[in-house]
Structures are given as structure tokens and as C-alpha cells.
N, CA, C and O atoms as a GROMACS GRO file, in nm:
protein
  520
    1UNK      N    1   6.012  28.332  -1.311
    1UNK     CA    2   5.976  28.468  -1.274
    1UNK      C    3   6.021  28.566  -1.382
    1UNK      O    4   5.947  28.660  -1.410
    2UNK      N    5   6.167  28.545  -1.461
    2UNK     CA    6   6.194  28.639  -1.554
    2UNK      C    7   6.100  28.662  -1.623
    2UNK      O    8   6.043  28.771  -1.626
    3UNK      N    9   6.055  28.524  -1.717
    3UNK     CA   10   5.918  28.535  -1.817
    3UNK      C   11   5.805  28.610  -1.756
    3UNK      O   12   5.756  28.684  -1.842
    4UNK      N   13   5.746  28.619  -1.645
    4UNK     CA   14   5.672  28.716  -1.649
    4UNK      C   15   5.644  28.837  -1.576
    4UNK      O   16   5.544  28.887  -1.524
    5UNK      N   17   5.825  28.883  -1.595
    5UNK     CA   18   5.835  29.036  -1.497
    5UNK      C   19   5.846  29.100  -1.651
    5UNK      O   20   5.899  29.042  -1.745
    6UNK      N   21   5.781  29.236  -1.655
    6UNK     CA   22   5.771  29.344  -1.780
    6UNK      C   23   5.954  29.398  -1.784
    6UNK      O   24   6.007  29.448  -1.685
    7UNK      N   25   6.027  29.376  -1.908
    7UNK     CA   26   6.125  29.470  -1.905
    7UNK      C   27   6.121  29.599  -1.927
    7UNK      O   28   6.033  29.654  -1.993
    8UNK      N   29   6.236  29.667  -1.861
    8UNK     CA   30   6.236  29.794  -1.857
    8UNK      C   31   6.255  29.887  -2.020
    8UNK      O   32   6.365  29.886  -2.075
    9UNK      N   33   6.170  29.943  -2.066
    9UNK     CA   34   6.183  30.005  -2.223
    9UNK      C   35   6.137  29.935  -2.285
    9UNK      O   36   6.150  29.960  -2.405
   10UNK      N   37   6.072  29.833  -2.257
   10UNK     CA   38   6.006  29.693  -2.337
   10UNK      C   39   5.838  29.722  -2.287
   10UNK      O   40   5.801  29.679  -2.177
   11UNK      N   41   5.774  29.772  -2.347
   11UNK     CA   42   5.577  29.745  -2.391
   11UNK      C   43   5.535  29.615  -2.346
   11UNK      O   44   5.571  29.524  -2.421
   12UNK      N   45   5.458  29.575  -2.228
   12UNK     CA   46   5.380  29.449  -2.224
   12UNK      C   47   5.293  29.430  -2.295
   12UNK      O   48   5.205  29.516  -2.286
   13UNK      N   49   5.265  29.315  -2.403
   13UNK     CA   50   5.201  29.264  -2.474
   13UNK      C   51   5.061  29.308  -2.451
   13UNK      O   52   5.025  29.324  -2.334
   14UNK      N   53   4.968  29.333  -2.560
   14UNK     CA   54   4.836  29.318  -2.541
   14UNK      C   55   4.829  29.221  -2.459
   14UNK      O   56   4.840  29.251  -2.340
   15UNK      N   57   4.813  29.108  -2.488
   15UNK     CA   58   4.755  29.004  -2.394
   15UNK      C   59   4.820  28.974  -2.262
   15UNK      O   60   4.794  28.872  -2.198
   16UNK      N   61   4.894  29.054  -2.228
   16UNK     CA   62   4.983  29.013  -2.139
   16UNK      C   63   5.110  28.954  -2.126
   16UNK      O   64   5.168  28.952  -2.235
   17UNK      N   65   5.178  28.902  -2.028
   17UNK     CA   66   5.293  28.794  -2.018
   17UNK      C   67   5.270  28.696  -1.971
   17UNK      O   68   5.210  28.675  -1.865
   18UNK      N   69   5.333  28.600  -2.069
   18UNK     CA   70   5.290  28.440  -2.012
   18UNK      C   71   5.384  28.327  -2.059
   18UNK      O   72   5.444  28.306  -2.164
   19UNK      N   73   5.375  28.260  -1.935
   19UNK     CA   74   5.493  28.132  -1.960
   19UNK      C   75   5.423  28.039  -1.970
   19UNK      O   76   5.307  28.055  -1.932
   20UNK      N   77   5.452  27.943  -2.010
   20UNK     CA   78   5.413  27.810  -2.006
   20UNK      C   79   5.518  27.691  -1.942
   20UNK      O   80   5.628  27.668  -1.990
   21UNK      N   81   5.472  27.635  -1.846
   21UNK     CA   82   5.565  27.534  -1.735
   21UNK      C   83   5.525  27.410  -1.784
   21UNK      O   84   5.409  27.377  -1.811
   22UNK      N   85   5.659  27.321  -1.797
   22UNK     CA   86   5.649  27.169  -1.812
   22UNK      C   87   5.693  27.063  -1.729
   22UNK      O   88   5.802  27.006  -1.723
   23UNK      N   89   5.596  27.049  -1.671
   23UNK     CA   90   5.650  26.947  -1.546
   23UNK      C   91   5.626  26.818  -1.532
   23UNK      O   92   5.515  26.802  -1.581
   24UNK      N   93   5.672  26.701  -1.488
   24UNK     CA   94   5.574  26.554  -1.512
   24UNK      C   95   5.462  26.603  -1.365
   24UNK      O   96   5.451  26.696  -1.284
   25UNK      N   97   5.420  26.523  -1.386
   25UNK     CA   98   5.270  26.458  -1.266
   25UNK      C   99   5.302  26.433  -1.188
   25UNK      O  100   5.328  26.318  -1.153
   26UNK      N  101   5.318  26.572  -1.101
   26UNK     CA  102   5.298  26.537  -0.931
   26UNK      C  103   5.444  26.593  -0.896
   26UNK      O  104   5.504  26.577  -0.790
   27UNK      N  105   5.494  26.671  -1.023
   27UNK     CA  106   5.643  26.742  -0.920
   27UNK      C  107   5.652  26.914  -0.893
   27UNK      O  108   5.744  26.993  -0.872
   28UNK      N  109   5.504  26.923  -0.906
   28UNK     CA  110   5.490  27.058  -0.816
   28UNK      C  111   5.473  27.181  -0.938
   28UNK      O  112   5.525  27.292  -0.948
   29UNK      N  113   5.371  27.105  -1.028
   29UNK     CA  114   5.305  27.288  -1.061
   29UNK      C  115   5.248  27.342  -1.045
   29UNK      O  116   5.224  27.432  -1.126
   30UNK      N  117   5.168  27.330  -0.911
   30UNK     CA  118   5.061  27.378  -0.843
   30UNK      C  119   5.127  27.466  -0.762
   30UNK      O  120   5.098  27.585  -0.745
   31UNK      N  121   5.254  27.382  -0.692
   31UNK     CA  122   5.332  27.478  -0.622
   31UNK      C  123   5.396  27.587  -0.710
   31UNK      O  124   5.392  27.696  -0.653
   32UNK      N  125   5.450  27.589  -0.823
   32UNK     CA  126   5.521  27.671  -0.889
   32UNK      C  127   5.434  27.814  -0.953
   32UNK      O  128   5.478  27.928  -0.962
   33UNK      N  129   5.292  27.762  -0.993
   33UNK     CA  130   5.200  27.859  -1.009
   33UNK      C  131   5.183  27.937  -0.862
   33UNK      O  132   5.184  28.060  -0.858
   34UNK      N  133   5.170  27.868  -0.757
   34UNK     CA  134   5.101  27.943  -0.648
   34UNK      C  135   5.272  28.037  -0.597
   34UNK      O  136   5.251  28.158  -0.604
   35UNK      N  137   5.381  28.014  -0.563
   35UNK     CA  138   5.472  28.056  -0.582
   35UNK      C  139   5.510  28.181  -0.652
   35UNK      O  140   5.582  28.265  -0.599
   36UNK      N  141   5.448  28.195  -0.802
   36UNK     CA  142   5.486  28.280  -0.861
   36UNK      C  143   5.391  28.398  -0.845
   36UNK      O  144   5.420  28.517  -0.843
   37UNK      N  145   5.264  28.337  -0.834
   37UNK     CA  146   5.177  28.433  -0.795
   37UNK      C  147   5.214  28.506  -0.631
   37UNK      O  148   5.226  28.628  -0.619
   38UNK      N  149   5.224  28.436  -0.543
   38UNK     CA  150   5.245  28.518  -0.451
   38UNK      C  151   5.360  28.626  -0.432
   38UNK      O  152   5.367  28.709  -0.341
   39UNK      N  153   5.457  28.606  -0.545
   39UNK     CA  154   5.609  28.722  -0.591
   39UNK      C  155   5.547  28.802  -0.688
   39UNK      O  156   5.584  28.920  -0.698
   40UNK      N  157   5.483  28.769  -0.741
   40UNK     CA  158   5.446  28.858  -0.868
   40UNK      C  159   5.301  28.983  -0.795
   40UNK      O  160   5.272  29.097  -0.832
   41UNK      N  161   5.258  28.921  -0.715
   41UNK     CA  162   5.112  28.999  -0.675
   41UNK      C  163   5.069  28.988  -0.542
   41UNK      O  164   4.952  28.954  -0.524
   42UNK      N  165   5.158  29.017  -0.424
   42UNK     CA  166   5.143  28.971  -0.322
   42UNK      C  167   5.032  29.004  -0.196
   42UNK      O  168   4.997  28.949  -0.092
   43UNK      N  169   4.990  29.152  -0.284
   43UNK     CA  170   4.865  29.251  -0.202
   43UNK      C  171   4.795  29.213  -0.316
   43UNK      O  172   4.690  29.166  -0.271
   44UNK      N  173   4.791  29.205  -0.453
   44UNK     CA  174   4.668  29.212  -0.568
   44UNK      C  175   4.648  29.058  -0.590
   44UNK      O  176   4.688  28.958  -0.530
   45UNK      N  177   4.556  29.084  -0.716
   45UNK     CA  178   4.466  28.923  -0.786
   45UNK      C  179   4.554  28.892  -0.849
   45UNK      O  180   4.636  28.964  -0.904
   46UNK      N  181   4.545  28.772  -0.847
   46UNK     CA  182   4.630  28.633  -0.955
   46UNK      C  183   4.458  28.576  -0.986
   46UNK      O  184   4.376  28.554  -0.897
   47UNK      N  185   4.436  28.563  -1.122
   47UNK     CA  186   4.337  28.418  -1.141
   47UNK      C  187   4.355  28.324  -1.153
   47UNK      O  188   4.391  28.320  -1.271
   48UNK      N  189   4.358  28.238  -1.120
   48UNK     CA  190   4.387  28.083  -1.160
   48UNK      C  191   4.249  28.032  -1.243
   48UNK      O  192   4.134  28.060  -1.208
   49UNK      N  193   4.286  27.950  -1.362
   49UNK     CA  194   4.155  27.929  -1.428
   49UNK      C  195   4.237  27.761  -1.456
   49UNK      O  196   4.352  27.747  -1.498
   50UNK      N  197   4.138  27.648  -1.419
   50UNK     CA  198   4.157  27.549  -1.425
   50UNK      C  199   4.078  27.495  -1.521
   50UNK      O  200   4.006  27.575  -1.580
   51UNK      N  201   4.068  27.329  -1.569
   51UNK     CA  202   4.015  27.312  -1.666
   51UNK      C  203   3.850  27.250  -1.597
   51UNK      O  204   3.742  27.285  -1.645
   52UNK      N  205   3.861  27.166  -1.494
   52UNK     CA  206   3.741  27.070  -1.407
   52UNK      C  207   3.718  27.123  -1.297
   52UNK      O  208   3.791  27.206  -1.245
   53UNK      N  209   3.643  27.092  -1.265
   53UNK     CA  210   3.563  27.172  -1.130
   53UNK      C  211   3.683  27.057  -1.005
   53UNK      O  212   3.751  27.106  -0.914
   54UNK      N  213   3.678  26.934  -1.034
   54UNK     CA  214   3.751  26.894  -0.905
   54UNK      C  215   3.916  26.903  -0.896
   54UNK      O  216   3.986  26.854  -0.807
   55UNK      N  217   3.968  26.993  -1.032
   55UNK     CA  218   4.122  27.043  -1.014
   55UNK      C  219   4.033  27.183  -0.963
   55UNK      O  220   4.079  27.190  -0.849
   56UNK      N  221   3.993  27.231  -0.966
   56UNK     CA  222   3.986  27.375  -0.882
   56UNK      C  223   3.951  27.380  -0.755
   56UNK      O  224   3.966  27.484  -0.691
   57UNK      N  225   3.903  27.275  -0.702
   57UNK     CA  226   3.915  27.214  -0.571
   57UNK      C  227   4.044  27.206  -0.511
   57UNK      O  228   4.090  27.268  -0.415
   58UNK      N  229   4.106  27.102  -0.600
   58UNK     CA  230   4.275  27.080  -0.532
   58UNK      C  231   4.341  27.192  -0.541
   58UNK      O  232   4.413  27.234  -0.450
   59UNK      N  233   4.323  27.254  -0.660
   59UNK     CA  234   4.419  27.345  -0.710
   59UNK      C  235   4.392  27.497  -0.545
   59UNK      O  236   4.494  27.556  -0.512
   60UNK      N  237   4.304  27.520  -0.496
   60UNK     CA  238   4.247  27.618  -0.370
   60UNK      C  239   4.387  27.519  -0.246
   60UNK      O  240   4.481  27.576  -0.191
   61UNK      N  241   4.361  27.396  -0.238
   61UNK     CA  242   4.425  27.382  -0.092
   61UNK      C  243   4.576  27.366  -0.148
   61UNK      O  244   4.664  27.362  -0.062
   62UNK      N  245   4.620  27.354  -0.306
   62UNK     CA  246   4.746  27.336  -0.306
   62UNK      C  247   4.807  27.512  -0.272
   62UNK      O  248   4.906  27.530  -0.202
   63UNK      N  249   4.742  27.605  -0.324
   63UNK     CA  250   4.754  27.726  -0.338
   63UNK      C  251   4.768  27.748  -0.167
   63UNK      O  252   4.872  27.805  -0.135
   64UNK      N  253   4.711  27.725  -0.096
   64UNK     CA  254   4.725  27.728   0.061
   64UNK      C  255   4.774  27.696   0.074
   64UNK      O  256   4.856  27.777   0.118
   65UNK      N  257   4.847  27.529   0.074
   65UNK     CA  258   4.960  27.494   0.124
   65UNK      C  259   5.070  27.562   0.063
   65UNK      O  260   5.133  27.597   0.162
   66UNK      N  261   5.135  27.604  -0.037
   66UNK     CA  262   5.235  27.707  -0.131
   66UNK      C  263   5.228  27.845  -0.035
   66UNK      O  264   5.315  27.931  -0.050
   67UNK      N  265   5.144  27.860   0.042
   67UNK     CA  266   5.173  27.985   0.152
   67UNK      C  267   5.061  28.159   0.100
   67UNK      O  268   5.068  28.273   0.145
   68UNK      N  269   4.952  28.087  -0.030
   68UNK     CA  270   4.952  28.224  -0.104
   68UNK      C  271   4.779  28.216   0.091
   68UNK      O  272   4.735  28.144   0.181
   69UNK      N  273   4.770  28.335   0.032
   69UNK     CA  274   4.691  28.407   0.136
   69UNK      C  275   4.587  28.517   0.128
   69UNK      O  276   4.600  28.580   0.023
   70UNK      N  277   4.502  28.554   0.194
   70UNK     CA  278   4.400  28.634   0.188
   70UNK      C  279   4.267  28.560   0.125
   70UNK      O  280   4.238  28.443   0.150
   71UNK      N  281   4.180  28.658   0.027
   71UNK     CA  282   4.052  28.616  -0.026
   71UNK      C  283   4.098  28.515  -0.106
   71UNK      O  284   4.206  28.519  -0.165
   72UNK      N  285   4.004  28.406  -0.111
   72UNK     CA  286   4.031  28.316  -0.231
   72UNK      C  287   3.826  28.269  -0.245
   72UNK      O  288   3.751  28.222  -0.160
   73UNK      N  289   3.802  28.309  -0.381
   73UNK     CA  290   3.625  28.236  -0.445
   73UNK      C  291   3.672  28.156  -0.563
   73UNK      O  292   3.775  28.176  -0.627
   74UNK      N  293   3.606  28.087  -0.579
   74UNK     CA  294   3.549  27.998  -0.691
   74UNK      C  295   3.420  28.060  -0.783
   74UNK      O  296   3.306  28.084  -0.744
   75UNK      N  297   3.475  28.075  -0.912
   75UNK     CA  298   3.397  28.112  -1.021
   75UNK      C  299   3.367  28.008  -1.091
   75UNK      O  300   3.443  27.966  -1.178
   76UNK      N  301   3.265  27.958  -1.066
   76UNK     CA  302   3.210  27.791  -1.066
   76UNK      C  303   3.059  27.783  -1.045
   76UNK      O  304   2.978  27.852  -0.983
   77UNK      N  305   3.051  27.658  -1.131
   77UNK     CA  306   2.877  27.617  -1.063
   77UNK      C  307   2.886  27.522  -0.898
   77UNK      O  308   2.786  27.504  -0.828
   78UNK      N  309   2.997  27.481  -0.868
   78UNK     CA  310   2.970  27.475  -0.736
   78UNK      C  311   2.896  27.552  -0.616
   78UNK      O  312   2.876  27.672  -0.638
   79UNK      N  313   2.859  27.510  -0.509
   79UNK     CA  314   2.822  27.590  -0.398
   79UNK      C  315   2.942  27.563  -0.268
   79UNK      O  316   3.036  27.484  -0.256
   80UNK      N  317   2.895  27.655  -0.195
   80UNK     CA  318   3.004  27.704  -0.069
   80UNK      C  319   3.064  27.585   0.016
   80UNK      O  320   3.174  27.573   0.070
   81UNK      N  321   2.919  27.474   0.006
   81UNK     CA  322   2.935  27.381   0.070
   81UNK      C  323   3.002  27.234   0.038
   81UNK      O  324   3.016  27.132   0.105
   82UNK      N  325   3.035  27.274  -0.101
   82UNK     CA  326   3.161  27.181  -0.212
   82UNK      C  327   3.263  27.255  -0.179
   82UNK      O  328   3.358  27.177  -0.167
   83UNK      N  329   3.297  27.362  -0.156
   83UNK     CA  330   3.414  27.398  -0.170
   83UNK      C  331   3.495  27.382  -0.033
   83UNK      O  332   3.446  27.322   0.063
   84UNK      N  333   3.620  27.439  -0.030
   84UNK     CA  334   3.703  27.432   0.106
   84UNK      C  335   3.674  27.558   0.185
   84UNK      O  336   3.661  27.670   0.136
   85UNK      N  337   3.667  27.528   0.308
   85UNK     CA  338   3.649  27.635   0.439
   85UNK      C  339   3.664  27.780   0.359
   85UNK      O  340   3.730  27.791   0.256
   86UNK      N  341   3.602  27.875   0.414
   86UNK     CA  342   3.551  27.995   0.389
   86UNK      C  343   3.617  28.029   0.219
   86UNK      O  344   3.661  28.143   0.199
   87UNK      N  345   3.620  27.944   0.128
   87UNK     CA  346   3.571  27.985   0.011
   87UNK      C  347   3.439  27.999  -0.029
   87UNK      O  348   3.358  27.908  -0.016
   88UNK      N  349   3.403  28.147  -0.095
   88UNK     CA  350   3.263  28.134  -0.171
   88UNK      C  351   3.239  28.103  -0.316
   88UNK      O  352   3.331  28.130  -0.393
   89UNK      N  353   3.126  28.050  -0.366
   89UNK     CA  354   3.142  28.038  -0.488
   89UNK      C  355   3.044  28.128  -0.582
   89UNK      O  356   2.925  28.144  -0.551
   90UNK      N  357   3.088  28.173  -0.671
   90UNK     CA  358   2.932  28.269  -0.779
   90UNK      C  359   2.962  28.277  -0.911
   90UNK      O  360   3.072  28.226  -0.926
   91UNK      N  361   2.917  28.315  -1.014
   91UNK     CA  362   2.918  28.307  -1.173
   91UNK      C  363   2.886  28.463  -1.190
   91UNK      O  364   2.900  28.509  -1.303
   92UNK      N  365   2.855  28.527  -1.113
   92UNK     CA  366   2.789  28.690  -1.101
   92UNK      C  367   2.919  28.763  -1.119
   92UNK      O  368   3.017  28.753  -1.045
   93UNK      N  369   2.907  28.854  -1.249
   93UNK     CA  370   3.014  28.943  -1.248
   93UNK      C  371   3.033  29.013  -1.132
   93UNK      O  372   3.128  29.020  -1.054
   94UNK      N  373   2.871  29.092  -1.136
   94UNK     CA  374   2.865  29.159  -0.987
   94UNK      C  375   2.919  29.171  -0.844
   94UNK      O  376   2.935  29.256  -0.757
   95UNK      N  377   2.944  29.012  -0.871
   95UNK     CA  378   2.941  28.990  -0.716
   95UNK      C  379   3.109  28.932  -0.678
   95UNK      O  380   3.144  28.905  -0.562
   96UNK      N  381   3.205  28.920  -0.805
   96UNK     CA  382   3.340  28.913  -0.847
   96UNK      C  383   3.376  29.019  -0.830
   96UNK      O  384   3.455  29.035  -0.736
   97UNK      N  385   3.333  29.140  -0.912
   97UNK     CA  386   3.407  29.290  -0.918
   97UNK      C  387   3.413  29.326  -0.750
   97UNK      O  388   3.518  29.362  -0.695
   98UNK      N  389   3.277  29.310  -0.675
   98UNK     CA  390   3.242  29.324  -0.523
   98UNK      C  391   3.363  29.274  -0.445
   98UNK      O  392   3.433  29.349  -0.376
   99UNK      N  393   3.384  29.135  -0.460
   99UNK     CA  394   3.476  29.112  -0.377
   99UNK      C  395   3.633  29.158  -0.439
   99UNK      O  396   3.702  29.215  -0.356
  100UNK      N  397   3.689  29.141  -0.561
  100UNK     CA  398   3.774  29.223  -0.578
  100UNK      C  399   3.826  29.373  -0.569
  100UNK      O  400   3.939  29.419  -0.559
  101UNK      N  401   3.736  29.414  -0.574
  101UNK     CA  402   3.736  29.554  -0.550
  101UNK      C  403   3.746  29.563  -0.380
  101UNK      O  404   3.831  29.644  -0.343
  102UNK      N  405   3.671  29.491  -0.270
  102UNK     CA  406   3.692  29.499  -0.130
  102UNK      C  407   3.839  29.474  -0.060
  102UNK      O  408   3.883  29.526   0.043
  103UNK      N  409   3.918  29.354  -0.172
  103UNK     CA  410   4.033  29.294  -0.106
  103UNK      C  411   4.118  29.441  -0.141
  103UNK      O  412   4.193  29.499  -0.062
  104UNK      N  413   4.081  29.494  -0.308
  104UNK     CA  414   4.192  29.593  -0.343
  104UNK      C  415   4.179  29.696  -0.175
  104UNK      O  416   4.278  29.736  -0.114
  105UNK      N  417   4.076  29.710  -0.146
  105UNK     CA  418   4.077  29.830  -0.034
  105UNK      C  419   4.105  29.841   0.048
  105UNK      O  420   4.114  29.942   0.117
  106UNK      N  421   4.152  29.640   0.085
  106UNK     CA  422   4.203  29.631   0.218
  106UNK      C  423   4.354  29.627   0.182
  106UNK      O  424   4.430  29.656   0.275
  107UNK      N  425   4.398  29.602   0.090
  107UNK     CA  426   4.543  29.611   0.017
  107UNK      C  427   4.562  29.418   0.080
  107UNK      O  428   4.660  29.377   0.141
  108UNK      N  429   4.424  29.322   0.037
  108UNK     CA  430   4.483  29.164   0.073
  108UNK      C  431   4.493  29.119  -0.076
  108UNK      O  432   4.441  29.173  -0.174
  109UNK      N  433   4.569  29.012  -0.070
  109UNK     CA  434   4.570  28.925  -0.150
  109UNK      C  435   4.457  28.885  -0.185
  109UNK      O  436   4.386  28.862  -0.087
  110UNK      N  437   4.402  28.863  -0.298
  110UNK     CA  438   4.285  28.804  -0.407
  110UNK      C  439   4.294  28.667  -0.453
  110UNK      O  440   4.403  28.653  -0.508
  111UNK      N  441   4.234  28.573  -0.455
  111UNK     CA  442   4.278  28.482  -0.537
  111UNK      C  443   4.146  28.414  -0.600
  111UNK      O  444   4.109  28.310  -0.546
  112UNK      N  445   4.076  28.459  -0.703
  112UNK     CA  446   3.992  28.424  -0.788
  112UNK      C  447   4.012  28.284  -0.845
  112UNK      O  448   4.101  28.283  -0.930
  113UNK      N  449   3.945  28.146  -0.820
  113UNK     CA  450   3.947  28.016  -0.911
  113UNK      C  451   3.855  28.007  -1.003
  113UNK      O  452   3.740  27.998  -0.961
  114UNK      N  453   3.870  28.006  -1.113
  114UNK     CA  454   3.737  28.001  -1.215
  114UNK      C  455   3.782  27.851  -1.313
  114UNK      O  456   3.899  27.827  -1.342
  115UNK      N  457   3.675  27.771  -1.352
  115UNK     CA  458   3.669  27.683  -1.466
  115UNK      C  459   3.694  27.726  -1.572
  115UNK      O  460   3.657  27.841  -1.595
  116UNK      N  461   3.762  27.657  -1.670
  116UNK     CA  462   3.746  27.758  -1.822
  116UNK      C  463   3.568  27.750  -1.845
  116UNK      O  464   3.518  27.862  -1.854
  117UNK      N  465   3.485  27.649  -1.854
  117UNK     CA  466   3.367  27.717  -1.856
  117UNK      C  467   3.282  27.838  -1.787
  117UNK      O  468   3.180  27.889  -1.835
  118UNK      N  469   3.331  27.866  -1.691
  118UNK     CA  470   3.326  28.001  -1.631
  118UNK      C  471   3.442  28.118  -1.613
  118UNK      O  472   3.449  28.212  -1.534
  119UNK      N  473   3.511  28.084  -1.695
  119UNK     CA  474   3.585  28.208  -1.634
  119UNK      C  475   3.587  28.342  -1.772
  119UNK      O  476   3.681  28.404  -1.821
  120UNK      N  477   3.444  28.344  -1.800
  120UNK     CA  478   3.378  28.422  -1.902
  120UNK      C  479   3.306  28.557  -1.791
  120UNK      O  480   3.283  28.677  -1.803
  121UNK      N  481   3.287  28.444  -1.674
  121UNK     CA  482   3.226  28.562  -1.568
  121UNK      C  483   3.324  28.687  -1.554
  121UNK      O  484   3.294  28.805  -1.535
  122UNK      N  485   3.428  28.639  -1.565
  122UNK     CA  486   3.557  28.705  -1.472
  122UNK      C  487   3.612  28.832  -1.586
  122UNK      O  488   3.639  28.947  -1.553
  123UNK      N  489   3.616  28.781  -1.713
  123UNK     CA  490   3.630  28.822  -1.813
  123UNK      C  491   3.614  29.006  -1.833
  123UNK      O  492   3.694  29.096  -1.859
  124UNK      N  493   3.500  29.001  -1.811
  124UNK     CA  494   3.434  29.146  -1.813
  124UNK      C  495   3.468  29.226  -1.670
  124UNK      O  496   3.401  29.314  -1.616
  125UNK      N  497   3.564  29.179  -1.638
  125UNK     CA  498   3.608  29.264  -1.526
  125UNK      C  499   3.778  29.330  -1.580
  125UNK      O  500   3.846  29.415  -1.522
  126UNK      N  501   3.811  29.249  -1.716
  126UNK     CA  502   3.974  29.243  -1.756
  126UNK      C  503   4.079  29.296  -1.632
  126UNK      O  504   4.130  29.227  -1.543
  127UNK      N  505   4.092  29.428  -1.654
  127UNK     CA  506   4.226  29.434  -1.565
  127UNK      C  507   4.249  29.466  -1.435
  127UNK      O  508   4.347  29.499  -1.369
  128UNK      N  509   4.150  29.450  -1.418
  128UNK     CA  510   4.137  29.426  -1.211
  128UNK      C  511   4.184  29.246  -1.165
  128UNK      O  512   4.164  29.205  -1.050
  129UNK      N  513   4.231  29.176  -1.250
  129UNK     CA  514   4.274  29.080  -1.199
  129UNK      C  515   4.402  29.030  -1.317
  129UNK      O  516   4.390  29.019  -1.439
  130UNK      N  517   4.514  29.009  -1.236
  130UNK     CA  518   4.656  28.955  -1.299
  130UNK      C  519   4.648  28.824  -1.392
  130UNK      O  520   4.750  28.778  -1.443
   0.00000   0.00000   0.00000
């Protein structure tokens, strides 16, 4: 969490703040990402951008089980009916900014999953999502 809380008199980076976690296989960095996101942004967006369409699958119910909450879509060529219970899926900036912008209004949690091959959609939205 230190690594990516802004210090006080200290400028956040252009690109942001970012850690990088080293864990072996299977001792919980799914949990540790979903964890940090829910301390770091607990009413706003976290993105998660995975590398395969079937880690962004797991990566949605590990994020649920870790306790995070509210909206969660997939920025993916999947459809609704690949994905897990009331996730939607779209590649439409349009239709990203739409639902981010709705959760900001309800003051819920966001949780955007995009592929690195899609998460070009998400892109052009920059700082409406963490």
C-alpha cells in the first residue's frame, strides 16, 4: 500500500504509481491486487488489465471472493454469456465512459477488466479510472 499512496510534498508521476508484486503460483496475487484496490478506491475505478481472456475470467470471481464490490464489465471480445453473473462485456469507449460515469454518480465501486488487447478501449477515457 505504501508504494502506491502519493506522498505528501511529493508530485505523482506522469504515469502514475506503481508497484510491481512477486509472488510464486497460487499464493494470492489476485488476492493482493483485489485487496489493494478495494483500500486504495473503495467508492471509485481500479482497472485490472490482464493478459488472456480466460485470466480475466478468474481474475472477476477472484476479485469477488477478495470482498471488492459494486459494477464490475469486461473490456473484451467476449459476450455476457462467457462471462460471470451480471458482468457485461463491450470494446465501445462509449459505452465504458457510460457505465463509469453512472457508478461515479452512485458513489459504487467500478471495476473495469480489460485484455491487454483491449484495454486500448479504456485508454481514451485516461483519468476516470485508477
Amino acid at each position: 500500500m505504501r508504494g502506491l499512496t502519493p506522498r505528501p510534498g511529493r508530485p505523482v508521476p506522469a504515469g502514475g504509481l506503481r508497484v510491481t508484486v512477486q509472488m510464486a503460483t497460487g499464493s494470492g496475487k489476485s488476492f493482493v491486487g483485489a485487496a489493494a484496490g478495494q483500500r486504495l478506491a473503495p467508492h471509485g475505478a481500479v482497472l485490472v488489465v490482464v493478459p488472456t481472456l480466460d485470466l480475466l475470467v478468474q481474475m472477476i470471481g477472484s476479485w469477488r471472493a477478495a470482498g471488492r464490490s459494486g459494477d464490475m464489465f469486461a473490456v473484451c471480445s467476449l459476450i455476457d454469456s462467457e462471462l460471470p453473473y451480471g458482468v457485461k462485456a463491450t470494446t465501445s469507449p462509449l459505452m465504458i465512459g457510460m457505465w463509469l460515469d453512472l457508478a461515479a454518480a452512485r458513489r459504487r465501486p467500478v471495476t473495469p477488466f480489460a485484455t491487454y488487447a483491449s484495454v486500448g478501449a479504456v485508454a481514451v477515457l485516461g483519468e476516470k479510472v485508477q
